[in-house]
C-alpha positions in Angstrom: -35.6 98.2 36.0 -33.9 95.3 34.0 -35.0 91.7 34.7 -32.5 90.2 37.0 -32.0 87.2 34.4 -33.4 86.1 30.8 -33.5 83.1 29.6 -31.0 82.9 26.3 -34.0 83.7 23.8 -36.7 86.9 23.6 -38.4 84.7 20.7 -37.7 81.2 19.3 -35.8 80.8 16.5 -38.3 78.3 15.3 -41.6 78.0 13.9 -44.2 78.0 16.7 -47.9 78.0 15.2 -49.2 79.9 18.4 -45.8 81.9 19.5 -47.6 85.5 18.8 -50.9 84.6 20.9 -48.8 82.7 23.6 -46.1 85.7 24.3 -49.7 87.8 24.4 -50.4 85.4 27.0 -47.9 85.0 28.8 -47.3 89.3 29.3 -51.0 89.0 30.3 -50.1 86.9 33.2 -46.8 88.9 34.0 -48.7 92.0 33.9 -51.7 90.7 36.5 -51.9 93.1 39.8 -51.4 90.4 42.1 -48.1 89.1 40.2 -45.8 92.3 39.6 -44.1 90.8 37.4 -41.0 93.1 35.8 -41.9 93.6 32.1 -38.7 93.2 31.3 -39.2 89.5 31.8 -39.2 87.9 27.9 -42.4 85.4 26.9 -40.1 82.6 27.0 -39.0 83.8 30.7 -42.5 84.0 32.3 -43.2 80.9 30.7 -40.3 78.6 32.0 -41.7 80.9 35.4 -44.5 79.6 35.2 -43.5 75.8 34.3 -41.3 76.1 37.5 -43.9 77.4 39.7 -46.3 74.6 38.9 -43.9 72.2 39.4 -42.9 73.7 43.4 -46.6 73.3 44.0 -47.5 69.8 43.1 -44.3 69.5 45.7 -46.4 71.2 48.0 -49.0 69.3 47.2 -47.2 65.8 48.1 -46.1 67.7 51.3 -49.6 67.5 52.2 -50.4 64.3 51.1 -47.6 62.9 53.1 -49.0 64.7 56.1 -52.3 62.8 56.6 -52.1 60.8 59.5 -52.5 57.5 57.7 -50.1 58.6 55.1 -49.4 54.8 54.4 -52.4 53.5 53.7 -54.3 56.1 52.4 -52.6 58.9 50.7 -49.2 58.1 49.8 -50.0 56.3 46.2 -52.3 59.2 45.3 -49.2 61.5 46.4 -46.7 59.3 43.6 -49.4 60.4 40.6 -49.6 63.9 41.7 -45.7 64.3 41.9 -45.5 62.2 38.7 -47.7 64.5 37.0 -44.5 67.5 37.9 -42.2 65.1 36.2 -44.1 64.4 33.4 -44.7 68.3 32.5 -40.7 68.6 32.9 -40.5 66.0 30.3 -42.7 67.5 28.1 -40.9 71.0 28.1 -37.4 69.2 27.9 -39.7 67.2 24.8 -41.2 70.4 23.0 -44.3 68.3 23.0 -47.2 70.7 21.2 -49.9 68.1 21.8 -51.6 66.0 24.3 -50.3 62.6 23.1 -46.9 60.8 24.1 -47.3 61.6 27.5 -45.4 58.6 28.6 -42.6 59.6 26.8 -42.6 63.1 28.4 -42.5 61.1 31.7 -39.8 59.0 30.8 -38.0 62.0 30.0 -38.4 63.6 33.0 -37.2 60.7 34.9 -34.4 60.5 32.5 -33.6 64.4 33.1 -33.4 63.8 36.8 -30.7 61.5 36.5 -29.0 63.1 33.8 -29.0 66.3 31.7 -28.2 64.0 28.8 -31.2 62.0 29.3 -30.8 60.8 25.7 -28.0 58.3 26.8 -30.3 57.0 29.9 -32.0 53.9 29.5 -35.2 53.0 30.2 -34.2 50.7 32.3 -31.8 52.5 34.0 -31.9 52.5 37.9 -33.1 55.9 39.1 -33.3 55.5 43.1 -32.1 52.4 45.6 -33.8 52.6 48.5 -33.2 50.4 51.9 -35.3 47.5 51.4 -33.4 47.2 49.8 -34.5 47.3 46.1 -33.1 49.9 43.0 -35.9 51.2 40.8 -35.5 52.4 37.1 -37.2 54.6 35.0 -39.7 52.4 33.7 -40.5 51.0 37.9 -41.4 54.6 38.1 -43.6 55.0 35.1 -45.4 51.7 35.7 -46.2 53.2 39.3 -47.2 56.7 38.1 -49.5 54.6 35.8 -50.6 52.5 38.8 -51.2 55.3 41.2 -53.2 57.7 38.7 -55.2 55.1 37.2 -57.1 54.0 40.1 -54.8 51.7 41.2 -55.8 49.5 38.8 -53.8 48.8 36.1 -50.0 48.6 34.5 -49.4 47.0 31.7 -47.1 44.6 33.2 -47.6 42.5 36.4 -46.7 43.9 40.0 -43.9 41.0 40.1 -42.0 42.4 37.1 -42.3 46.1 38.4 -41.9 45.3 42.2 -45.0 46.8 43.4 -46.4 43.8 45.5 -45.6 46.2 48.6 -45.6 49.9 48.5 -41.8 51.1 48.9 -42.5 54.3 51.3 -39.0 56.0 50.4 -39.5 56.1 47.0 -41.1 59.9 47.2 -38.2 59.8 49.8 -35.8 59.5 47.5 -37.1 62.4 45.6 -36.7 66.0 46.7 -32.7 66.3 45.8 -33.1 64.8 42.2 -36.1 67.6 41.6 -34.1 70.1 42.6 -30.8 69.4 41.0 -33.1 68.4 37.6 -35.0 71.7 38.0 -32.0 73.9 38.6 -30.1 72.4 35.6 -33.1 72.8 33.2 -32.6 76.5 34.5 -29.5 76.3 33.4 -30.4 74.8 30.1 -32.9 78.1 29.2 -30.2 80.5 30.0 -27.5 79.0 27.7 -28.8 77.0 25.1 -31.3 77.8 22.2 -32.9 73.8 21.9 -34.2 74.5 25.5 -35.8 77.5 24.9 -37.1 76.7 21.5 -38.6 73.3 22.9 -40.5 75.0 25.8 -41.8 77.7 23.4 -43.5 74.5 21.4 -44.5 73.0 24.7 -48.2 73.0 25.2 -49.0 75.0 28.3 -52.3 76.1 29.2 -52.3 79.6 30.4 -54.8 79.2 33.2 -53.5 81.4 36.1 -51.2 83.2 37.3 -50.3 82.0 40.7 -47.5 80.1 39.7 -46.1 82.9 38.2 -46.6 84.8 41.4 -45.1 81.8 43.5 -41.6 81.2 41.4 -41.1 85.4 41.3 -41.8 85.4 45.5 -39.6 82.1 45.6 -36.4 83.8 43.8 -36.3 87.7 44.7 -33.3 89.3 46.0 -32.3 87.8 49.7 -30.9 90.5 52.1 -29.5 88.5 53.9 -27.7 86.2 51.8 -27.2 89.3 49.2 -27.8 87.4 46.2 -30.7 85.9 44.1 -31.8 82.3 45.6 -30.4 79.1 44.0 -33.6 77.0 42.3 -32.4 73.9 44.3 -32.6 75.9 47.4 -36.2 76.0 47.2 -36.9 72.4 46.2 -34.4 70.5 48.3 -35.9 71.3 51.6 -39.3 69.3 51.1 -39.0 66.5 53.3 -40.9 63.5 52.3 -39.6 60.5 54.7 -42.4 59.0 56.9 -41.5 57.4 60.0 
């Protein structure tokens, strides 16, 4: 049976060092008995699955997070480095980053992206979210408190004054569910029209560790009976609710 949807490339049309081992890889996974994959799915298609599936689980991840009873005071700045960590991997596909350094700049990219599929044009300090307090936070607020959140809550290169974080701003994760799911559903978008996309996540360095998120994305977006069509992506990422009372 033919794959439902490709993304616009089988292969890139650029030099990747590791493309023949990866699209190995990348079948492997596909072909595992507890994913099903259809083998009519190209490398590049499994891949971006598998990008997107990791992504809807650190959301479910912050979903839990979010559900400890003392959300506030204990779980909810852990909760903004995990779903940092999503954005940042968005980046680095939307990048074609083939290494472990610049990871700042993948997460400034994926900040960028949710606000704008030309994320070129979007400053860095260019207001992302508002929320009621009220205050309006731009992409660099939001990479000073991924740094502040994953790094014990320790450090930031600038003071808490400068990036507002004297006080914990509960709807900023809020704020969040919509602009995933528009971002991820336009990168989709991206990968089934234009050749950049796919040629920057085929230099993206994923580790192929498993293939649950494989399995998730495919279970996420089969066929709906009811509706009669294929699931939109934002469907699936827009109904995480993240507002604590």
């Amino acid at each position: 049976m033919a794959a439902p949807i490709n993304v616009k490339l089988e292969n890139p049309t650029i030099r990747v060092a590791d493309w023949l081992q990866q699209a190995q890889d990348w079948r492997y996974i596909n072909k595992h008995e507890a994913v099903g994959g259809n083998q009519d799915f190209y490398p590049l298609t499994i891949k971006a699955a598998y990008v997107i599936g990791v992504i809807y689980g650190i959301c479910e991840s912050v979903t839990q997070l979010l559900s400890h009873p003392m959300a506030k005071t204990i779980t909810y700045l852990p909760a903004c480095g995990v779903f940092s960590s999503g954005i940042e991997l968005l980046g680095r596909c939307i990048n074609g980053n083939e290494d472990h350094r610049n990871t700042t700049e993948d997460l400034k990219t994926g900040f960028k992206w949710l606000k704008d599929s030309n994320y070129q044009t979007v400053l860095d300090t260019g207001i992302l979210i508002t929320t009621s307090i009220p205050h309006s936070y731009t992409i660099d607020d939001l990479v000073a408190l991924r740094h502040f959140a994953a790094h014990g809550q320790a450090t930031s290169r600038r003071t808490a004054t400068e990036y507002k974080l004297r006080a914990v701003d509960y709807e900023i994760l809020e704020k969040m569910p919509p602009l995933v799911a528009g971002g991820v559903e336009r990168y989709w978008d991206a990968l089934i029209n234009d050749e950049t996309a796919c040629n920057n996540l085929a230099k993206a360095d994923i580790i192929r560790l498993r293939y649950w998120p494989v399995r998730q994305t495919w279970q996420l977006f089969e066929w709906d009976p009811l509706l009669r069509r294929y699931p939109a992506i934002s469907e699936q990422f827009e109904h995480f609710n993240w507002h604590l009372p």
